[in-house]
VEXTI-836494 format. One record per residue (C-alpha): x, y, z; residue in three letters; residue number from 1. Coordinates in nm, 3 decimals. Layout:
BEGIN
@x: X	y: Y	z: Z	code: ALA	pos: NUM
...
END
This chain:
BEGIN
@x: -1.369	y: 1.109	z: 2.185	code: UNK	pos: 1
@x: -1.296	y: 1.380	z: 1.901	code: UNK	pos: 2
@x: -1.045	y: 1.656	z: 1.913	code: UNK	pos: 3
@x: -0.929	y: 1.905	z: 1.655	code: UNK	pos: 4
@x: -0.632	y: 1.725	z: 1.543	code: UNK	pos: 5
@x: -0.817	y: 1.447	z: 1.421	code: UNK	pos: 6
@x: -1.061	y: 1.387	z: 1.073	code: UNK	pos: 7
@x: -1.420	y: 1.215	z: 1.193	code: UNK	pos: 8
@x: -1.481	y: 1.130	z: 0.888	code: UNK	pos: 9
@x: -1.339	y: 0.880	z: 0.636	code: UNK	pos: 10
@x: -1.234	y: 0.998	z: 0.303	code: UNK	pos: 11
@x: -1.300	y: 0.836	z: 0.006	code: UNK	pos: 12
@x: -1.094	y: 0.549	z: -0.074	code: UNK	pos: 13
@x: -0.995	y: 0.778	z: -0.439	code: UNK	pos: 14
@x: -0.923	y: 1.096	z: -0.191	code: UNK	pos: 15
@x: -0.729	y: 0.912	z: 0.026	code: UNK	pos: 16
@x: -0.553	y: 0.738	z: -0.178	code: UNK	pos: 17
@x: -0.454	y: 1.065	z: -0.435	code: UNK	pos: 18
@x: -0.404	y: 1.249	z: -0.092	code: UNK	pos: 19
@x: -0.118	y: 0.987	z: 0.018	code: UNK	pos: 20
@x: 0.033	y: 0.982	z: -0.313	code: UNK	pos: 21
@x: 0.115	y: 1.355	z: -0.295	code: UNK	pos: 22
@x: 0.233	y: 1.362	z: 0.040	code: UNK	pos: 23
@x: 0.620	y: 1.363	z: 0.115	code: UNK	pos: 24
@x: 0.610	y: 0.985	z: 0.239	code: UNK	pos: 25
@x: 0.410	y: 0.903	z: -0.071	code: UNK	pos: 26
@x: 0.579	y: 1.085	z: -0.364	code: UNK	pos: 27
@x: 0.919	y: 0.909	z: -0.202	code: UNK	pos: 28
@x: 0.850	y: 0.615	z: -0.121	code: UNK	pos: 29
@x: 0.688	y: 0.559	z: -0.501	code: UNK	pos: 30
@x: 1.022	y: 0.721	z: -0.684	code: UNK	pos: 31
@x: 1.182	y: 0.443	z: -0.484	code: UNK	pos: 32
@x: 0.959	y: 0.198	z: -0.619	code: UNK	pos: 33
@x: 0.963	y: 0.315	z: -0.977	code: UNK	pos: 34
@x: 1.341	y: 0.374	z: -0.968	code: UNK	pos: 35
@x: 1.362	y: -0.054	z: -0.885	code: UNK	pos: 36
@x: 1.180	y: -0.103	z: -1.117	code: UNK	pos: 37
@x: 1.378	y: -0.031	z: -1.363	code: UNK	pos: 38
@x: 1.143	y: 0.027	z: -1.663	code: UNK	pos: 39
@x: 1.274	y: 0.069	z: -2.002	code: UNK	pos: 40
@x: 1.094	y: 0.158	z: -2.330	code: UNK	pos: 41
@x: 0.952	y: -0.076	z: -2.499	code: UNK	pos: 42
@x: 0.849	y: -0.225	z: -2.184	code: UNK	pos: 43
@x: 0.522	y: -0.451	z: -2.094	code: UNK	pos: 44
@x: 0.443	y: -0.328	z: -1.768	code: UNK	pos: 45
@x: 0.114	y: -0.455	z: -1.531	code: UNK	pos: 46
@x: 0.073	y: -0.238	z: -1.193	code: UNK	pos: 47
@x: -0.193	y: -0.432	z: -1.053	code: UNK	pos: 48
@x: -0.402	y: -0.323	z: -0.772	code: UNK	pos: 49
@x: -0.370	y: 0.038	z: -0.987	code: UNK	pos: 50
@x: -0.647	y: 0.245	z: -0.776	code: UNK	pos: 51
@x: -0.769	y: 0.554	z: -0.942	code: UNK	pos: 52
@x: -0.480	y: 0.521	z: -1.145	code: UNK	pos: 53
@x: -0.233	y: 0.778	z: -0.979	code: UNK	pos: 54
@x: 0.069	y: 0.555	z: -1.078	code: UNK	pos: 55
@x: 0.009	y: 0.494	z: -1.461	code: UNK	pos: 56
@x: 0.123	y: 0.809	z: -1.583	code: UNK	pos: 57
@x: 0.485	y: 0.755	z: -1.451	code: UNK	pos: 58
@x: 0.454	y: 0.455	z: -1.602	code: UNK	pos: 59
@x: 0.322	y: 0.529	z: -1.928	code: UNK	pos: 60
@x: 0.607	y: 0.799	z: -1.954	code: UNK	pos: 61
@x: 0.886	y: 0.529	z: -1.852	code: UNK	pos: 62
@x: 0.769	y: 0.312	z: -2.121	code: UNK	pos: 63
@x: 0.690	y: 0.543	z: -2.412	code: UNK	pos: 64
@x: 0.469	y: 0.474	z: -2.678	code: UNK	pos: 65
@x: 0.675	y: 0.188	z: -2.792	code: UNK	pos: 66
@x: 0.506	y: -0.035	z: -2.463	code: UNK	pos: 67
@x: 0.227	y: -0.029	z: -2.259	code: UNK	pos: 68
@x: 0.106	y: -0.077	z: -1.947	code: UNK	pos: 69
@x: -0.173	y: -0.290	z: -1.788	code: UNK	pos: 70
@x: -0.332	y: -0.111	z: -1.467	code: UNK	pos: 71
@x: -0.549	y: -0.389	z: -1.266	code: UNK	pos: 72
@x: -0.826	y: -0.334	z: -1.020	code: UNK	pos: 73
@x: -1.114	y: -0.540	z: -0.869	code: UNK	pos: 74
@x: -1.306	y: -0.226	z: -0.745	code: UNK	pos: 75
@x: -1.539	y: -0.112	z: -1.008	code: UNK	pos: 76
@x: -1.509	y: 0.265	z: -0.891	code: UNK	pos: 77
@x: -1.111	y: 0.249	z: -0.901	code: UNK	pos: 78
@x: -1.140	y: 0.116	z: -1.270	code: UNK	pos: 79
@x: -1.383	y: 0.382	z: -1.386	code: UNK	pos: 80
@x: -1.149	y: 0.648	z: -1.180	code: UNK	pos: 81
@x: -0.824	y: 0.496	z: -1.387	code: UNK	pos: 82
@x: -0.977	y: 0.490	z: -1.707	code: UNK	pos: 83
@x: -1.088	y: 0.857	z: -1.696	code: UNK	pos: 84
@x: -0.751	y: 0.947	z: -1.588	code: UNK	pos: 85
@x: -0.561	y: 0.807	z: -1.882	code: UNK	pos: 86
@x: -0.755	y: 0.853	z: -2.118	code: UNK	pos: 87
@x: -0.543	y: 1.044	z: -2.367	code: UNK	pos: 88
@x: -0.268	y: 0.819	z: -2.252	code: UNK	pos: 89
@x: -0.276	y: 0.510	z: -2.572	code: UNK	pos: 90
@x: -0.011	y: 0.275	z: -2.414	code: UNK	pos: 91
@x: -0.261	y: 0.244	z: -2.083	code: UNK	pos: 92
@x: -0.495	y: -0.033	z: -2.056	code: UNK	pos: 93
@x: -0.731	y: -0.045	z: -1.771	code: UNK	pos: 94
@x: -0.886	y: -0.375	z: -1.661	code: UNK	pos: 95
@x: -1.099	y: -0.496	z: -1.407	code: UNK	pos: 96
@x: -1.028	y: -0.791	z: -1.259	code: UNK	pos: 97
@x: -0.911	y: -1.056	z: -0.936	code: UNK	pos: 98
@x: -0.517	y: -0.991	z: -0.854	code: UNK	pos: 99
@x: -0.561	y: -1.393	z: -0.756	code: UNK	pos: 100
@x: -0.702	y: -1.428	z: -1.197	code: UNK	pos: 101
@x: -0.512	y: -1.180	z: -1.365	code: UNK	pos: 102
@x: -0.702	y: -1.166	z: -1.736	code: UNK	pos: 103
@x: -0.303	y: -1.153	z: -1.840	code: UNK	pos: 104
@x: -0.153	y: -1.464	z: -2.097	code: UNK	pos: 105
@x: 0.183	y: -1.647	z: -1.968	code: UNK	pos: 106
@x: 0.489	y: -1.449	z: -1.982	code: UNK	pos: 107
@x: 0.309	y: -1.141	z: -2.117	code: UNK	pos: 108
@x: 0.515	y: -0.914	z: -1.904	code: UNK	pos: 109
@x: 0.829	y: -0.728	z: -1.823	code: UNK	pos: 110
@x: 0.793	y: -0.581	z: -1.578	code: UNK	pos: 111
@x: 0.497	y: -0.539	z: -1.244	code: UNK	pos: 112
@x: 0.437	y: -0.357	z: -0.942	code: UNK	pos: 113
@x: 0.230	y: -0.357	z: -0.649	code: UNK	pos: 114
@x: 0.159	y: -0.073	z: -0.402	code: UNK	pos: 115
@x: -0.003	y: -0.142	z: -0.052	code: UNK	pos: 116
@x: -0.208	y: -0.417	z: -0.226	code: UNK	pos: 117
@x: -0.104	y: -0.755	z: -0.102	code: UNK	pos: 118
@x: -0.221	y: -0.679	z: 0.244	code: UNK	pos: 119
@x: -0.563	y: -0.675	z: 0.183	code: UNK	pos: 120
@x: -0.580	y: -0.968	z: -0.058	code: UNK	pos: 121
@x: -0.731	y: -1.296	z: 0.059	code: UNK	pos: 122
@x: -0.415	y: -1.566	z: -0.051	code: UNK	pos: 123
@x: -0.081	y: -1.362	z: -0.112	code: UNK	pos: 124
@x: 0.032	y: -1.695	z: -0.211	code: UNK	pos: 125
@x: -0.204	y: -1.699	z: -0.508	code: UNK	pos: 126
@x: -0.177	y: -1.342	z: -0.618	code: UNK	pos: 127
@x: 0.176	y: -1.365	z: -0.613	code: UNK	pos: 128
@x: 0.218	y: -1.702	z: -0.793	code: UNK	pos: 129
@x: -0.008	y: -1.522	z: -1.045	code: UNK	pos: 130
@x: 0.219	y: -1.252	z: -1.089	code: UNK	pos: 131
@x: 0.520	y: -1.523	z: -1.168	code: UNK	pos: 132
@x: 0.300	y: -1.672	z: -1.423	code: UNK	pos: 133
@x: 0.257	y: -1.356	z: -1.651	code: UNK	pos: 134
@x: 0.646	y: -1.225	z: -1.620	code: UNK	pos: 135
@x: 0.882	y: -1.349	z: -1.855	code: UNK	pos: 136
@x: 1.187	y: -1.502	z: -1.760	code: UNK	pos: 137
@x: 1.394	y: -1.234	z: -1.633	code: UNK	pos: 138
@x: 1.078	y: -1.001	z: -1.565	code: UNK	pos: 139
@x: 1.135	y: -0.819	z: -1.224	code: UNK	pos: 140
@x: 0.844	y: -0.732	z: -0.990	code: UNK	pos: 141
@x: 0.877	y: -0.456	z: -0.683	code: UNK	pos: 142
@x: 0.633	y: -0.454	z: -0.435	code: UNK	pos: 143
@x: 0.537	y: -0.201	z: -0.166	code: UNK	pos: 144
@x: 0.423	y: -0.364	z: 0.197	code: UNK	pos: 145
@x: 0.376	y: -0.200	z: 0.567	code: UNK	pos: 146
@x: 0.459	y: -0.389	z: 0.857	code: UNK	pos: 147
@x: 0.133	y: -0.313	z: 1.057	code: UNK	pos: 148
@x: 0.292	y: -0.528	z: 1.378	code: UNK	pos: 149
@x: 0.578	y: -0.284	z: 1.320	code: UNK	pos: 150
@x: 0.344	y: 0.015	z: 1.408	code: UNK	pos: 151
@x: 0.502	y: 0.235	z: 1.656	code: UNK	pos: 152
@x: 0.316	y: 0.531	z: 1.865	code: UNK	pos: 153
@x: 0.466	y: 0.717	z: 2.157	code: UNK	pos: 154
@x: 0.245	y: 0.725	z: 2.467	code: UNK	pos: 155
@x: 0.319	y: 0.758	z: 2.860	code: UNK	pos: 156
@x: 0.079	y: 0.449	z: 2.871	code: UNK	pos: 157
@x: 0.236	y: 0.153	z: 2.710	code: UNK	pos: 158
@x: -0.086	y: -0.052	z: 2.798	code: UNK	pos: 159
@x: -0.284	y: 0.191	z: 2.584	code: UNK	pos: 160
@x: -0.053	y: 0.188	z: 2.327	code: UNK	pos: 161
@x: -0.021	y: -0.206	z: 2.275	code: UNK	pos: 162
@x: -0.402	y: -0.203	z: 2.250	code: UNK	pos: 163
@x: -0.416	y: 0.028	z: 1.956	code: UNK	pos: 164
@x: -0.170	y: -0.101	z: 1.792	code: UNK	pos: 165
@x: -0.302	y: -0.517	z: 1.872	code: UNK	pos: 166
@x: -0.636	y: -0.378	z: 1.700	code: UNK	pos: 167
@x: -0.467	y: -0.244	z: 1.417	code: UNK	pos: 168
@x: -0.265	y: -0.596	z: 1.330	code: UNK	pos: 169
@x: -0.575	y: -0.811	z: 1.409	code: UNK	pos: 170
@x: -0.867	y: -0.610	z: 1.364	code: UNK	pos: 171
@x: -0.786	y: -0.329	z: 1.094	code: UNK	pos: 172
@x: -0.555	y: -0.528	z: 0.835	code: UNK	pos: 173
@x: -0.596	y: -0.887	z: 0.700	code: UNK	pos: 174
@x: -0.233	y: -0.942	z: 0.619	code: UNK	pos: 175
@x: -0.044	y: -0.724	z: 0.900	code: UNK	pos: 176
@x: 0.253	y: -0.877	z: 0.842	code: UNK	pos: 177
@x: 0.339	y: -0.897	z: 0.499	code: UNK	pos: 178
@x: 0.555	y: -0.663	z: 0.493	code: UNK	pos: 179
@x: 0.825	y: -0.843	z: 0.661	code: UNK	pos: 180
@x: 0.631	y: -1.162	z: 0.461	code: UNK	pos: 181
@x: 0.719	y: -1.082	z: 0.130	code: UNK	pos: 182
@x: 1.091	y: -1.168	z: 0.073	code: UNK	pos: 183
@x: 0.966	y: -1.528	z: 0.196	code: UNK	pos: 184
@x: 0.644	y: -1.600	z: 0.020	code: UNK	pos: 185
@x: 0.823	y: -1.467	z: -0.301	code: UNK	pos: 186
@x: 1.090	y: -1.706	z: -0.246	code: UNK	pos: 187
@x: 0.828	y: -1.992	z: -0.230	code: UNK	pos: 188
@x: 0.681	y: -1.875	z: -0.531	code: UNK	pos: 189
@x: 0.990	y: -1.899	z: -0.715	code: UNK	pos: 190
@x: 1.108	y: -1.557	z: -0.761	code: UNK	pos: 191
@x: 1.489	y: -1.503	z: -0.690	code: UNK	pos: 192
@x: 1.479	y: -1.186	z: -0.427	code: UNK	pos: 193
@x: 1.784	y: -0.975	z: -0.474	code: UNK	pos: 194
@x: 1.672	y: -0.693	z: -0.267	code: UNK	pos: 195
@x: 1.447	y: -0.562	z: 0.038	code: UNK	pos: 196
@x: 1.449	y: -0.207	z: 0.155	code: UNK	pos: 197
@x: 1.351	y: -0.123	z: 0.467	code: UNK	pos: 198
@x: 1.177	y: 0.247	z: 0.475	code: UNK	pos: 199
@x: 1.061	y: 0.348	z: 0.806	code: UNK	pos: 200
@x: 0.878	y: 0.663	z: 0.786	code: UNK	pos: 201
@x: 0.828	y: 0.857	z: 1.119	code: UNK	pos: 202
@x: 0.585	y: 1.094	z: 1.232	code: UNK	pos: 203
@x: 0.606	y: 1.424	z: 1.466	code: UNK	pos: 204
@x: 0.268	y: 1.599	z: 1.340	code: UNK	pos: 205
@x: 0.013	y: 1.443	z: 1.463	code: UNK	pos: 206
@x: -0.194	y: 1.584	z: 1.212	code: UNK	pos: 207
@x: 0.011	y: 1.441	z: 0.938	code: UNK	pos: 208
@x: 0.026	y: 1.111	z: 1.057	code: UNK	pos: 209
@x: -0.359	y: 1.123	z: 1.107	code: UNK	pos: 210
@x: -0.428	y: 1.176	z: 0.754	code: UNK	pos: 211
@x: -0.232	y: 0.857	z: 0.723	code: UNK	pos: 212
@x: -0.332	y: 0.638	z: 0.995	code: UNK	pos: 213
@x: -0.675	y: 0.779	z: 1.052	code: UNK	pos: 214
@x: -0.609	y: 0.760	z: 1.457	code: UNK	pos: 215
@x: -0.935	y: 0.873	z: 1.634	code: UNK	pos: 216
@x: -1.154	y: 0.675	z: 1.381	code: UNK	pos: 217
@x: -0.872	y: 0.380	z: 1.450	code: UNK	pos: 218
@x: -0.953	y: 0.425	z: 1.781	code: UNK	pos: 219
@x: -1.294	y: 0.461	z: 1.769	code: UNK	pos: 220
@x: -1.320	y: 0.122	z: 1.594	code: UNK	pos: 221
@x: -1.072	y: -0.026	z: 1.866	code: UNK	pos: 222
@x: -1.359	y: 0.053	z: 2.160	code: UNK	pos: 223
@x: -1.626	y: -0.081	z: 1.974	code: UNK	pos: 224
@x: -1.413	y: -0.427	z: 1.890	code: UNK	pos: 225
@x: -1.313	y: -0.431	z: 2.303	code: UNK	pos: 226
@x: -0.945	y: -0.287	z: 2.273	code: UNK	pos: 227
@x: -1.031	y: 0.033	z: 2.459	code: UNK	pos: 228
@x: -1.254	y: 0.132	z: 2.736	code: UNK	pos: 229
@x: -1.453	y: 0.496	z: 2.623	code: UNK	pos: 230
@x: -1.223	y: 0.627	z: 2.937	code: UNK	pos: 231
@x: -0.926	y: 0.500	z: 2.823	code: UNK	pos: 232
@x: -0.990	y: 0.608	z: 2.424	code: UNK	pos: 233
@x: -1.040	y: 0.917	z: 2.546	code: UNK	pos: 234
@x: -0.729	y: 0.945	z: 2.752	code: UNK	pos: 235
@x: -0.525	y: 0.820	z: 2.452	code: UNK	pos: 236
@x: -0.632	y: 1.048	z: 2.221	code: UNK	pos: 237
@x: -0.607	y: 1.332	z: 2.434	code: UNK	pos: 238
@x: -0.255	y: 1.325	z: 2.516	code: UNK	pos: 239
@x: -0.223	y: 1.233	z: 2.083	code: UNK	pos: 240
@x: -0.377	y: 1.572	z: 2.048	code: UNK	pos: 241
@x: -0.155	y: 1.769	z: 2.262	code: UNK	pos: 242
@x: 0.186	y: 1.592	z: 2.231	code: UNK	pos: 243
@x: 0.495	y: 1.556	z: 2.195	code: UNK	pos: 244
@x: 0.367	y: 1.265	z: 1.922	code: UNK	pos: 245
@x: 0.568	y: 1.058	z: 1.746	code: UNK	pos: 246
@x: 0.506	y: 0.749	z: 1.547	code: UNK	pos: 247
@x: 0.671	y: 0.537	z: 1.281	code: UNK	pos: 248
@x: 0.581	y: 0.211	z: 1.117	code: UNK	pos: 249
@x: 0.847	y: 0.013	z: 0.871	code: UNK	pos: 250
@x: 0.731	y: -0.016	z: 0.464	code: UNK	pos: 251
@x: 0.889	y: -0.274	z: 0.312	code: UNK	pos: 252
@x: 1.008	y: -0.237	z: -0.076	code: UNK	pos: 253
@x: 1.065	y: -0.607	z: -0.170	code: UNK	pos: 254
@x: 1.222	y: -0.661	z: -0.570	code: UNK	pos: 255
@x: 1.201	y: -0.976	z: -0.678	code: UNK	pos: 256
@x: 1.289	y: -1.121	z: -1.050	code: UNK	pos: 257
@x: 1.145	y: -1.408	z: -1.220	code: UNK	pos: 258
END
């Protein structure tokens, strides 16, 4: 069920996630994000779900030594990545902790992002009425959200292609749908939303989007969870490999104020 085009083996959640922020669709879609934001020195900022840190810099730069910024994490090896990282960098505070507990007073900040975070979380509800709590009146959050149900892949077999992509918003992701989610649950949480952006990324190198989407282990996981017959992986993948491929999935940039 392998071909050339595809990896076989997972990368590292700090590889993968430094390899998507230098890609074309990463280094974008995060100048987006940054440029809502809006950050001004002087600034309290809290980017919380930080990874290995590869958004703090920008950060710490947008705020200048007269504010700071708060990078959250409840992975132990993200933390220890984030702290290395920005080390030299005073205004950067590293903590580990829940995005549902954030070890933040009321009000504290000015400003807060997410990336790709709220997805995975077990209650966006929580996390995000957490993230109302520590903004100040006027504080403005932008989050960053795929639409997993929104997934996309070209393939002469539609069958085959509604089973990958069924796995993917069931099986692969806990919150599939948040992306088109957010503006709502924000709402409910009492932010004001003044703004969603729609970016729809869309892929024509199979290669690149595999780096992304990680289809043959995807698909791999889809046979063992029922989605796939080994016959019908295999015939899947194998016209993936060889293409004409194209696939695109909506991302969701959601700015909401307090």
């Amino acid at each position: 069920m392998t071909s050339s085009a595809f990896e076989t083996t997972r990368p590292d959640s700090v590889t993968y996630l430094d390899r998507l922020a230098a890609s074309d669709l990463g280094r974008s879609y995060k100048q987006r994000m940054l440029d809502e934001l809006e950050v001004c020195a002087g600034h309290v900022v809290l980017d919380l779900g930080c990874g290995p840190g590869t958004d703090l810099e920008a950060l710490a730069e947008a705020v200048t030594p007269a504010g700071s910024v708060i990078g959250v994490d409840h992975d132990r090896k993200m933390v220890d990545a984030a702290r290395a990282r920005t080390a030299g960098q005073t205004v950067v505070d590293v903590r580990h902790a829940d995005i549902h507990d954030l070890p933040v007073p009321d009000h504290t900040a000015d400003r807060a992002r997410t990336d790709r975070v709220l997805q995975h979380v077990a209650d966006p509800l929580v996390a995000l009425g957490e993230m109302r709590r520590v903004l100040r009146p006027g504080g403005r959050l932008v989050m960053g959200e795929p639409d997993w149900e929104t997934l996309a892949v070209d393939h002469p077999d539609s069958d085959l292609t509604h089973a990958y992509t069924r796995h993917v918003a069931e099986r692969v992701v806990r919150n599939a749908a948040i992306g088109r989610q957010l503006a709502r649950l924000a709402t409910e949480t009492g932010f004001t939303v003044p703004q969603v952006i729609p970016v729809t990324p869309v892929f024509r190198d199979v290669r690149v989007a595999d780096r992304v989407l990680g289809l043959e282990r995807t698909t791999r996981r889809a046979v063992e969870a029922g989605y796939f017959s080994e016959q019908a992986a295999q015939a899947w993948l194998t016209h993936l490999s060889r293409g004409p491929f194209l696939a695109a999935v909506t991302f969701y940039i959601v700015v909401a104020e307090a």
